[in-house]
PDB file with one MODEL, atoms N, CA, C and O in Angstrom:
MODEL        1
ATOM      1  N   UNK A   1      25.589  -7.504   6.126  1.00  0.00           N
ATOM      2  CA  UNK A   1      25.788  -7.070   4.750  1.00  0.00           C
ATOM      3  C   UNK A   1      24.716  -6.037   4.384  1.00  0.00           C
ATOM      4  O   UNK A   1      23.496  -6.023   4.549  1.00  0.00           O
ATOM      5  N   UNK A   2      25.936  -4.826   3.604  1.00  0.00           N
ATOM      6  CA  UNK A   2      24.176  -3.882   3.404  1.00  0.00           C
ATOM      7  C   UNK A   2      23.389  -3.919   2.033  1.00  0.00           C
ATOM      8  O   UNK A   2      24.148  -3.870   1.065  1.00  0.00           O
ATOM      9  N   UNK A   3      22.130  -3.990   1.746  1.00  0.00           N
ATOM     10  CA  UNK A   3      21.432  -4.255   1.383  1.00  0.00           C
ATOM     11  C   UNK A   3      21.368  -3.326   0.316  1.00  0.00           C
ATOM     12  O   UNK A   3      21.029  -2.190   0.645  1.00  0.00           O
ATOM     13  N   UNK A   4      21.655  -3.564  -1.103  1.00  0.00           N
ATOM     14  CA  UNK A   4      22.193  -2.145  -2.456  1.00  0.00           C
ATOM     15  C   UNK A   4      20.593  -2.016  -2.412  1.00  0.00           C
ATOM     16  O   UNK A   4      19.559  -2.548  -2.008  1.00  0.00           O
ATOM     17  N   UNK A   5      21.325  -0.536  -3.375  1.00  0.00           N
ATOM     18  CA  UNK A   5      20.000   0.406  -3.919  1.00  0.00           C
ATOM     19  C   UNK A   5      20.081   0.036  -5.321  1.00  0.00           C
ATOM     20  O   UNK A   5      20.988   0.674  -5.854  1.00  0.00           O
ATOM     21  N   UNK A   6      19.755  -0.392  -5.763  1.00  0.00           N
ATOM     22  CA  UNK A   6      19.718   0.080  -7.351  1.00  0.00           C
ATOM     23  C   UNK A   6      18.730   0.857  -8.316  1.00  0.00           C
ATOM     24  O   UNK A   6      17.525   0.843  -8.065  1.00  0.00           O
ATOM     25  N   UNK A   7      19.209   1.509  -9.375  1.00  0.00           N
ATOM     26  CA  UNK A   7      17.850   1.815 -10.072  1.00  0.00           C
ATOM     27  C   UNK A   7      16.972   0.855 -10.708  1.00  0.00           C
ATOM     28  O   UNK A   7      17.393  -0.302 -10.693  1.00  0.00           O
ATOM     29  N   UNK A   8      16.189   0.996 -11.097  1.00  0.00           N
ATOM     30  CA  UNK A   8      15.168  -0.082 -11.525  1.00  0.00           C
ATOM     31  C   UNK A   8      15.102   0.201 -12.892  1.00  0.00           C
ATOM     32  O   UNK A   8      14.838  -0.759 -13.617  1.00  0.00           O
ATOM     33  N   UNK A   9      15.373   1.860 -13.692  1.00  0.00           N
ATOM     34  CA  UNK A   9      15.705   1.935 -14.726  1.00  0.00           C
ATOM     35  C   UNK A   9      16.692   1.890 -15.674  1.00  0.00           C
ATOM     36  O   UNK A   9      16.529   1.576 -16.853  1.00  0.00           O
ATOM     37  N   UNK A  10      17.897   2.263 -15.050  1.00  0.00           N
ATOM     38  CA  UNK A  10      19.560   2.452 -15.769  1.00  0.00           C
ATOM     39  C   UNK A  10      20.465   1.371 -14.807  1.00  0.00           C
ATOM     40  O   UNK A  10      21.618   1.026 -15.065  1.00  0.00           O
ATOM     41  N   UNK A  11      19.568   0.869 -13.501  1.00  0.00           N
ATOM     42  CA  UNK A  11      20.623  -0.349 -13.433  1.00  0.00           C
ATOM     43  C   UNK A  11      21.940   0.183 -12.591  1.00  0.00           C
ATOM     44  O   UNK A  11      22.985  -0.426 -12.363  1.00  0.00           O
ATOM     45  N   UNK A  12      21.511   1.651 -12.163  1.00  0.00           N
ATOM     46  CA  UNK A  12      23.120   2.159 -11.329  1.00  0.00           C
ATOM     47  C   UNK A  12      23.007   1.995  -9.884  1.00  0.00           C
ATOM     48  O   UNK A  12      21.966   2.250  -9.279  1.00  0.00           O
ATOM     49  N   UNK A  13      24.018   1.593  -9.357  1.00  0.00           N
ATOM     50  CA  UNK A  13      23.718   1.153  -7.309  1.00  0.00           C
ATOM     51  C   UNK A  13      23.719   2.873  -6.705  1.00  0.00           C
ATOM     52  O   UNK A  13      24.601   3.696  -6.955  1.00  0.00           O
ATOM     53  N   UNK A  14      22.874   3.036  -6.131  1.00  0.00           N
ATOM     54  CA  UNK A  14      22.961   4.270  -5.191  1.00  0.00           C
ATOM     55  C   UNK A  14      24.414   3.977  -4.378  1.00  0.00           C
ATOM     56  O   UNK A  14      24.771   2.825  -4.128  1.00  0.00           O
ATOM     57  N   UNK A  15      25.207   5.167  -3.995  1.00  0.00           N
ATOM     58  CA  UNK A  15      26.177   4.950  -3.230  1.00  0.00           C
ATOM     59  C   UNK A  15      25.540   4.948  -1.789  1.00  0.00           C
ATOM     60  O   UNK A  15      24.600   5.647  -1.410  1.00  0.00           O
ATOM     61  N   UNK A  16      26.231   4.041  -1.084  1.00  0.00           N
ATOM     62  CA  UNK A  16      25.617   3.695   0.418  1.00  0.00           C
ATOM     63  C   UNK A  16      27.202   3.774   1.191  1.00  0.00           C
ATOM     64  O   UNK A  16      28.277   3.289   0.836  1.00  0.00           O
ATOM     65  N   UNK A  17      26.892   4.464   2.193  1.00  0.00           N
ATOM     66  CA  UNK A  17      28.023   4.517   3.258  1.00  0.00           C
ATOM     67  C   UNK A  17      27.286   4.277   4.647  1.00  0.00           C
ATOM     68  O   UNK A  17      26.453   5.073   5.079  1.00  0.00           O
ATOM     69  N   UNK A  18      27.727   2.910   5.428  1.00  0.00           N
ATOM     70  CA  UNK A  18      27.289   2.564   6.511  1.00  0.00           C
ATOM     71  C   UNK A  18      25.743   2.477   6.579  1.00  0.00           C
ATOM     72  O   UNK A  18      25.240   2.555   7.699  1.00  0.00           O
ATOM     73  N   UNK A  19      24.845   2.306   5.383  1.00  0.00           N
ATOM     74  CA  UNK A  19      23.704   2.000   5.154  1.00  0.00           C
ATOM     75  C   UNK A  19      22.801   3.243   4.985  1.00  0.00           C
ATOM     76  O   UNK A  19      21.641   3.186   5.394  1.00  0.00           O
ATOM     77  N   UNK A  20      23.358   4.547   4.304  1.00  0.00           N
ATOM     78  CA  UNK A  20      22.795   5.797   4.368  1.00  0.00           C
ATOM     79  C   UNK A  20      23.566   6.479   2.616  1.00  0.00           C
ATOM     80  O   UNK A  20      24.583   6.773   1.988  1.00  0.00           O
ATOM     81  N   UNK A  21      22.531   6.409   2.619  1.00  0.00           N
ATOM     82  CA  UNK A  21      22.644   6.564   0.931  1.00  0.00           C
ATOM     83  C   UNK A  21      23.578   7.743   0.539  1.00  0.00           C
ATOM     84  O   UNK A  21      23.733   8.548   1.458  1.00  0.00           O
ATOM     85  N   UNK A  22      24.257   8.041  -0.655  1.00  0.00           N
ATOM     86  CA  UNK A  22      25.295   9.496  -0.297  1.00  0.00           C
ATOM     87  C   UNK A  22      24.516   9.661  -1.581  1.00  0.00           C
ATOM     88  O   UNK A  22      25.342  10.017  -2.422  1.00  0.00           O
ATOM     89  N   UNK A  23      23.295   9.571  -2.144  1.00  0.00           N
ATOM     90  CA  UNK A  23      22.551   9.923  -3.356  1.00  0.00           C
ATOM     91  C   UNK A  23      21.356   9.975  -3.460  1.00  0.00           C
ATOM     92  O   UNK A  23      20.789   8.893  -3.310  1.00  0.00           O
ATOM     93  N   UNK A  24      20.511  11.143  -3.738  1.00  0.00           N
ATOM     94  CA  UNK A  24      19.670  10.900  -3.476  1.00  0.00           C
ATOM     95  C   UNK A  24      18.753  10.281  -4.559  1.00  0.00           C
ATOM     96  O   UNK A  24      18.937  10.728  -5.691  1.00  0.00           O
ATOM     97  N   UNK A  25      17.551   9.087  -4.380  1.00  0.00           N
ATOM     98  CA  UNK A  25      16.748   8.593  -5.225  1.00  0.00           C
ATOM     99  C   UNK A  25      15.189   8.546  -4.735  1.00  0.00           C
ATOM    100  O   UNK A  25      14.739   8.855  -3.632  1.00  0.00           O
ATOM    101  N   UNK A  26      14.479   8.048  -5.932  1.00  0.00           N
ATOM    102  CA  UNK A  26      13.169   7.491  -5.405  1.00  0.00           C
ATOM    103  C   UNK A  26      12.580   6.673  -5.308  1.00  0.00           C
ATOM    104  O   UNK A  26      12.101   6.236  -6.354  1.00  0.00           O
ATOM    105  N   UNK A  27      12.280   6.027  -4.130  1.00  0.00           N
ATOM    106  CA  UNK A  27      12.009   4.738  -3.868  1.00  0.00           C
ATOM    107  C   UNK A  27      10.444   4.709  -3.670  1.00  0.00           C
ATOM    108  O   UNK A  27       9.920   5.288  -2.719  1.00  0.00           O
ATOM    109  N   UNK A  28       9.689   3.973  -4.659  1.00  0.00           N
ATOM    110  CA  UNK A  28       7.950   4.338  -5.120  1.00  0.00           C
ATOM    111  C   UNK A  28       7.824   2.611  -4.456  1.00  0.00           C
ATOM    112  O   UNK A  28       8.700   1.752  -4.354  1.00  0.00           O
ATOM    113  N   UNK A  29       6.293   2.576  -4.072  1.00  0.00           N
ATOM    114  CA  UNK A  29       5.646   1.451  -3.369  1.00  0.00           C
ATOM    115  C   UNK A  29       4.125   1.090  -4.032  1.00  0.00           C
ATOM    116  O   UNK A  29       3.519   0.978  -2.966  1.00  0.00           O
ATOM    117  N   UNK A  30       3.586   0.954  -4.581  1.00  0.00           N
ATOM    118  CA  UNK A  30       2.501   0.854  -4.729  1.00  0.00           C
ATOM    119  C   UNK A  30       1.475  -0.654  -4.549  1.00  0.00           C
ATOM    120  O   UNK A  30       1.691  -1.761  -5.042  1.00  0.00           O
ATOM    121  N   UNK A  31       0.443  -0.257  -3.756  1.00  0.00           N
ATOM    122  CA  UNK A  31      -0.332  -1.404  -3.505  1.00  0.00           C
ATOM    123  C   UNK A  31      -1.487  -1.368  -4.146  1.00  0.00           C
ATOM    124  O   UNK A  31      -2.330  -0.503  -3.906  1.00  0.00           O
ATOM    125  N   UNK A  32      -1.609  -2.091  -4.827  1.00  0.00           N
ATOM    126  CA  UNK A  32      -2.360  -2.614  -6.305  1.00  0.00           C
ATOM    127  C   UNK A  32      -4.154  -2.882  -5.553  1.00  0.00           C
ATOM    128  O   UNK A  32      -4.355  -3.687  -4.644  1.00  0.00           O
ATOM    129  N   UNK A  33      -5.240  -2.033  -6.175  1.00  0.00           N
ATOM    130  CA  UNK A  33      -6.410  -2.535  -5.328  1.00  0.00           C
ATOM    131  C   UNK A  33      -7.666  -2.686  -6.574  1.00  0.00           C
ATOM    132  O   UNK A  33      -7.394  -2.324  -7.718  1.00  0.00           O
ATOM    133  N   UNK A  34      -8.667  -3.094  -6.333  1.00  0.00           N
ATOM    134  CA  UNK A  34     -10.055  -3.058  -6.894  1.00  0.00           C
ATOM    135  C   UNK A  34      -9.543  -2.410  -7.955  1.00  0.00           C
ATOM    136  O   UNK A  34      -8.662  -1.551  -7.928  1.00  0.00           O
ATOM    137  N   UNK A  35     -10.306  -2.986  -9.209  1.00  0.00           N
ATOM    138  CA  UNK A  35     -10.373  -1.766 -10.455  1.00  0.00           C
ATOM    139  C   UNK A  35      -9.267  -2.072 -10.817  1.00  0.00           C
ATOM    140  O   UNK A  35      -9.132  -1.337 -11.795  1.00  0.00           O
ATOM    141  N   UNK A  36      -8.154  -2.769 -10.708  1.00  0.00           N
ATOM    142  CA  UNK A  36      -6.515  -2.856 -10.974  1.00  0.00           C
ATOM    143  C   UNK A  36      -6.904  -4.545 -12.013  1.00  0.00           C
ATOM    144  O   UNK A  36      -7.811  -5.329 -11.730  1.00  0.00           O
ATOM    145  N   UNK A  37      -6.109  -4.664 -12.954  1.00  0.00           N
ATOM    146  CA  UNK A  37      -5.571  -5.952 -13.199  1.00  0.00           C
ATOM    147  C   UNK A  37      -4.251  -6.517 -12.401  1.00  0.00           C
ATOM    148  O   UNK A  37      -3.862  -7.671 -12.584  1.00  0.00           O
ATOM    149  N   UNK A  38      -3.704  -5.766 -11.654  1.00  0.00           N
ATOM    150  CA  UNK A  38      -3.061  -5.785 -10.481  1.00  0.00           C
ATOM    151  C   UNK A  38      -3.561  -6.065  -9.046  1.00  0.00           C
ATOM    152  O   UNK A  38      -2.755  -6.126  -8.118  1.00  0.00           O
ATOM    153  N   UNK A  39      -5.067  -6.259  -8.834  1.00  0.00           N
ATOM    154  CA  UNK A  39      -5.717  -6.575  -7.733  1.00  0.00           C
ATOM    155  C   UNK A  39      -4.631  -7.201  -6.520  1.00  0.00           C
ATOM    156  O   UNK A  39      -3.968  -8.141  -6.957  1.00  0.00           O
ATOM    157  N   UNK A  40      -4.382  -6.888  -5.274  1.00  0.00           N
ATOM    158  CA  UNK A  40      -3.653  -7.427  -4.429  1.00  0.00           C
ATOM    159  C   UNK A  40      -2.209  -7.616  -4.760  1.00  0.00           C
ATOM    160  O   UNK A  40      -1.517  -8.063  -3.846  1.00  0.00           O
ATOM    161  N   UNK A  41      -1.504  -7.302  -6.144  1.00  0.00           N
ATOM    162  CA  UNK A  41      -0.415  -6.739  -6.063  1.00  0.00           C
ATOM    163  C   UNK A  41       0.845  -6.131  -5.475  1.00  0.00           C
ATOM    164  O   UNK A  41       1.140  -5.101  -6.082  1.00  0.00           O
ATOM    165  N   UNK A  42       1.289  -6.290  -4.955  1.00  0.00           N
ATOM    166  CA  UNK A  42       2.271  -4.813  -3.811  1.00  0.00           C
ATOM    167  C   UNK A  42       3.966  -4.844  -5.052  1.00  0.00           C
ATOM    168  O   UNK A  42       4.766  -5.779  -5.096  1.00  0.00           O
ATOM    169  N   UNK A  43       4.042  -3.668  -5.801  1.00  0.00           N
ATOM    170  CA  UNK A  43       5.077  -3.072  -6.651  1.00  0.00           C
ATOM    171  C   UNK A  43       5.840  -2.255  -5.670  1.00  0.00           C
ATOM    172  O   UNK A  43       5.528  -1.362  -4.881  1.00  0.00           O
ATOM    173  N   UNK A  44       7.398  -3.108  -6.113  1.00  0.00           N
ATOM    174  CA  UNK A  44       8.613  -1.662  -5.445  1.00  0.00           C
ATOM    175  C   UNK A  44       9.721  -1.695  -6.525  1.00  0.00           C
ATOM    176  O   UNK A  44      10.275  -2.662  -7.046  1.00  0.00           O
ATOM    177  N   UNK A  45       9.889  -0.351  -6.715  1.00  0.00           N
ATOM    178  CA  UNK A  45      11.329   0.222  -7.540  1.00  0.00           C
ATOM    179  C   UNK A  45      11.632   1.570  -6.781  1.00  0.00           C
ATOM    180  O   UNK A  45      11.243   2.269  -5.845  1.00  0.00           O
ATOM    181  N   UNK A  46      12.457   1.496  -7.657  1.00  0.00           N
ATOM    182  CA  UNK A  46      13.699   2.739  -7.029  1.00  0.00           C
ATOM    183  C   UNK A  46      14.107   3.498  -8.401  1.00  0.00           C
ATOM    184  O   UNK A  46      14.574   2.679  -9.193  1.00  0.00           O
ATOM    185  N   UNK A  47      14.076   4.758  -8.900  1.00  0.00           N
ATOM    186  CA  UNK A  47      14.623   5.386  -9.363  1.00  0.00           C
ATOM    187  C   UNK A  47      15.470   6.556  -8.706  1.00  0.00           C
ATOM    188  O   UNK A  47      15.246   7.297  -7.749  1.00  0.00           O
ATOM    189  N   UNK A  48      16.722   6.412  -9.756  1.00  0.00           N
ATOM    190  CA  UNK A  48      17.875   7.263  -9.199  1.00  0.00           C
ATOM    191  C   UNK A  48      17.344   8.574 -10.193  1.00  0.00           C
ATOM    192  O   UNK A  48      16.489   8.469 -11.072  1.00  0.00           O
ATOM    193  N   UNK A  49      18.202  10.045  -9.756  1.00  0.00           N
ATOM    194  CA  UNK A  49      17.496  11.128  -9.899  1.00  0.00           C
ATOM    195  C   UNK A  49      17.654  11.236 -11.398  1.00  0.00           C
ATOM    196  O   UNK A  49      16.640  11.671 -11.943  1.00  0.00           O
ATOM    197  N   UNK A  50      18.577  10.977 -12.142  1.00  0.00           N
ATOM    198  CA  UNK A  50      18.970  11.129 -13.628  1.00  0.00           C
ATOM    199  C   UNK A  50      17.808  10.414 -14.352  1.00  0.00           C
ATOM    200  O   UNK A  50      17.507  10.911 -15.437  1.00  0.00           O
ATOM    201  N   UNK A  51      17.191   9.472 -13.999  1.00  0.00           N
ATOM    202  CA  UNK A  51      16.196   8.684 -14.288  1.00  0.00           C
ATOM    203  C   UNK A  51      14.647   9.587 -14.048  1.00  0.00           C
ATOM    204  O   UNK A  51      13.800   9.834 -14.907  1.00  0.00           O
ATOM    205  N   UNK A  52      14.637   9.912 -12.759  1.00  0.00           N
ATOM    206  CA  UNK A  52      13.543  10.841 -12.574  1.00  0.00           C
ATOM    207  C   UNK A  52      13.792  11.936 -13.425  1.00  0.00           C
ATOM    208  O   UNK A  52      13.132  11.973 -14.463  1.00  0.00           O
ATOM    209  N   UNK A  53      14.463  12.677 -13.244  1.00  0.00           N
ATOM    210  CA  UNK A  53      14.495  14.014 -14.592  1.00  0.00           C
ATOM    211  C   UNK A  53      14.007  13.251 -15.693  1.00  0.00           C
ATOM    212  O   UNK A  53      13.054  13.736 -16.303  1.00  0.00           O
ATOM    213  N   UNK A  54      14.536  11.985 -16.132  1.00  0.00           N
ATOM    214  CA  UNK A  54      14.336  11.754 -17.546  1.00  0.00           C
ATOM    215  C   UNK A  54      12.916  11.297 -17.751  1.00  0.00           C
ATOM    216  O   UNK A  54      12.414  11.338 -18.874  1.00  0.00           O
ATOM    217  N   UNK A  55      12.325  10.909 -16.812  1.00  0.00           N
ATOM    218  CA  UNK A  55      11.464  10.611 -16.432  1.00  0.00           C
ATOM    219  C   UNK A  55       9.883  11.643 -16.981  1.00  0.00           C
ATOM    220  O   UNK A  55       8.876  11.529 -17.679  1.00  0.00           O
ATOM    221  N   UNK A  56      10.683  12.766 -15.958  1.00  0.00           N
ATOM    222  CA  UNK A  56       9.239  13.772 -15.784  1.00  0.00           C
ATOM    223  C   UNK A  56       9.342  14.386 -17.131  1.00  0.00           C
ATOM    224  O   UNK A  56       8.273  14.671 -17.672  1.00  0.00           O
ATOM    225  N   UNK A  57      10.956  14.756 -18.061  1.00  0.00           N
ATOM    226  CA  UNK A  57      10.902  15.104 -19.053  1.00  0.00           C
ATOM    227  C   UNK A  57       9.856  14.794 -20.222  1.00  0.00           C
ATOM    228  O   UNK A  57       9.620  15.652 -21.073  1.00  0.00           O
ATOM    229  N   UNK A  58       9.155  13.374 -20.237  1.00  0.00           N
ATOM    230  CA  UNK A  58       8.427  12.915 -21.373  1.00  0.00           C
ATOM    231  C   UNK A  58       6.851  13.720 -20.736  1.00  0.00           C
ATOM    232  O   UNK A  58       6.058  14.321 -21.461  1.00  0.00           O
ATOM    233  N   UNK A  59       6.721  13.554 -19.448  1.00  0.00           N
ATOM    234  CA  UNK A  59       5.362  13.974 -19.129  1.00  0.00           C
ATOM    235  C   UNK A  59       4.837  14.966 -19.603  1.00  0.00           C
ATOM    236  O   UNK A  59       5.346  16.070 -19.410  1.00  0.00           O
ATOM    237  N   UNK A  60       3.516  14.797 -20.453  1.00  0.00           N
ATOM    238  CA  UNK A  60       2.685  15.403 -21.070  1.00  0.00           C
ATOM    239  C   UNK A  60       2.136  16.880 -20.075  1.00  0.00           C
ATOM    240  O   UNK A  60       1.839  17.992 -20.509  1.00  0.00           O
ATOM    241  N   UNK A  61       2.142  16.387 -18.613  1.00  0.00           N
ATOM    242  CA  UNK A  61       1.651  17.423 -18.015  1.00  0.00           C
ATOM    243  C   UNK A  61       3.038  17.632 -17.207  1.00  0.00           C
ATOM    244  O   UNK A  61       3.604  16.638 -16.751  1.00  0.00           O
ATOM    245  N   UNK A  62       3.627  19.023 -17.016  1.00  0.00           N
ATOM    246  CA  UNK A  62       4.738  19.059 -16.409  1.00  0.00           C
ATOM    247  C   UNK A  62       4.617  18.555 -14.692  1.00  0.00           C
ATOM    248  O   UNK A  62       3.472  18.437 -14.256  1.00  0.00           O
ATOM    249  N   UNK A  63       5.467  18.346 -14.004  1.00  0.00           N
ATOM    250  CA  UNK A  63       5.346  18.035 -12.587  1.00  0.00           C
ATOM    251  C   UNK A  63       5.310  18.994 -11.829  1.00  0.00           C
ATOM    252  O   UNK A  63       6.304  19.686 -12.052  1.00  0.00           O
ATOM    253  N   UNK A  64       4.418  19.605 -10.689  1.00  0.00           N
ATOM    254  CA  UNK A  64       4.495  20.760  -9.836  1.00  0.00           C
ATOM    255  C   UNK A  64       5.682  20.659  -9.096  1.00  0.00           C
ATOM    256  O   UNK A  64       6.114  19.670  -8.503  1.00  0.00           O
ATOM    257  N   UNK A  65       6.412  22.351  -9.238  1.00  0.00           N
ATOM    258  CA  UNK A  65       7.596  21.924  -8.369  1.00  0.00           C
ATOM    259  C   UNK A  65       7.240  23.150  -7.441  1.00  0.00           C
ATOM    260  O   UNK A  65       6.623  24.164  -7.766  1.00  0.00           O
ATOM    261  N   UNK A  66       7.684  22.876  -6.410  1.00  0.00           N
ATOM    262  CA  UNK A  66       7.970  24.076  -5.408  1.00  0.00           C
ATOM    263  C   UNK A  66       8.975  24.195  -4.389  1.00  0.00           C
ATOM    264  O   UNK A  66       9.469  23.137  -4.000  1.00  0.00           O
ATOM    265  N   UNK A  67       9.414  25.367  -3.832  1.00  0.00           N
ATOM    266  CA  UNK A  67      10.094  25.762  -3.036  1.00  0.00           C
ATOM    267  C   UNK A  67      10.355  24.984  -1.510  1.00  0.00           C
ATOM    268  O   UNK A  67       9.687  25.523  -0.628  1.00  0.00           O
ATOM    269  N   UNK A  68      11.048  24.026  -1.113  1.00  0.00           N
ATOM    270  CA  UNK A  68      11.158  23.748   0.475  1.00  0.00           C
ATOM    271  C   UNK A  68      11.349  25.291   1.558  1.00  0.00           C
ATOM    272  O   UNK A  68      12.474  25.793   1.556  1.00  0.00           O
ATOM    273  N   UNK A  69      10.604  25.751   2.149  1.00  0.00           N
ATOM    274  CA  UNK A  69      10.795  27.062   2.649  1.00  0.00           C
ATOM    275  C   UNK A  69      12.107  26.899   3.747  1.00  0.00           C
ATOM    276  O   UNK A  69      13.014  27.703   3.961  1.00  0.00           O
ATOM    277  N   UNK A  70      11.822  25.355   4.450  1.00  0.00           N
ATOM    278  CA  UNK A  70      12.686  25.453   5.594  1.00  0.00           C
ATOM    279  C   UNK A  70      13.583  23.600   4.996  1.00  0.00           C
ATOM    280  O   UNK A  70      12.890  22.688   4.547  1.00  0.00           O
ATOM    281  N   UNK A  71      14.755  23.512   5.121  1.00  0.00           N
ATOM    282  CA  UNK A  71      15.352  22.342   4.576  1.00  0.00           C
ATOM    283  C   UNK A  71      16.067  21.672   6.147  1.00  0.00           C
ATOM    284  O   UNK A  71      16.691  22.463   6.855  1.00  0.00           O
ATOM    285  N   UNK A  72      15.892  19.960   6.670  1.00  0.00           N
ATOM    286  CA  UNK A  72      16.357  19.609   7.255  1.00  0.00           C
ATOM    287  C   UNK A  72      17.387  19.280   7.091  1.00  0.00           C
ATOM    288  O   UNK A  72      18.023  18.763   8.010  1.00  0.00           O
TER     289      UNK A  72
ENDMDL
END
């Protein structure tokens, strides 16, 4: 059985065909250390891209974007 994507914000399943996503999202990891009220922590979500746009939209500082010169 394959294992859904979902967003972590809007709650929508990434489409998956044969376990290879047909959408692209972002799947963030963070391991919580020293200095954290999160100490030893380990955080995972997934945002889908409509979420990320909406996302970077509020950010006070815009997000650096740049050019992929060569695309796999």
């Amino acid at each position: 059985m394959e294992k859904k994507i979902i967003c972590n914000c809007c709650g929508k399943e990434i489409e998956t065909v044969n376990g290879i996503a047909r959408q692209d999202y972002l799947p963030i990891k963070k391991a919580w250390g020293y200095f954290s009220k999160k100490d030893g922590k380990i955080q995972e979500l997934v945002l889908c891209e409509d979420c990320w746009d909406d996302f970077c939209s509020r950010l006070a500082v815009p997000v650096a974007t740049t050019e992929a010169v060569e695309l796999i």
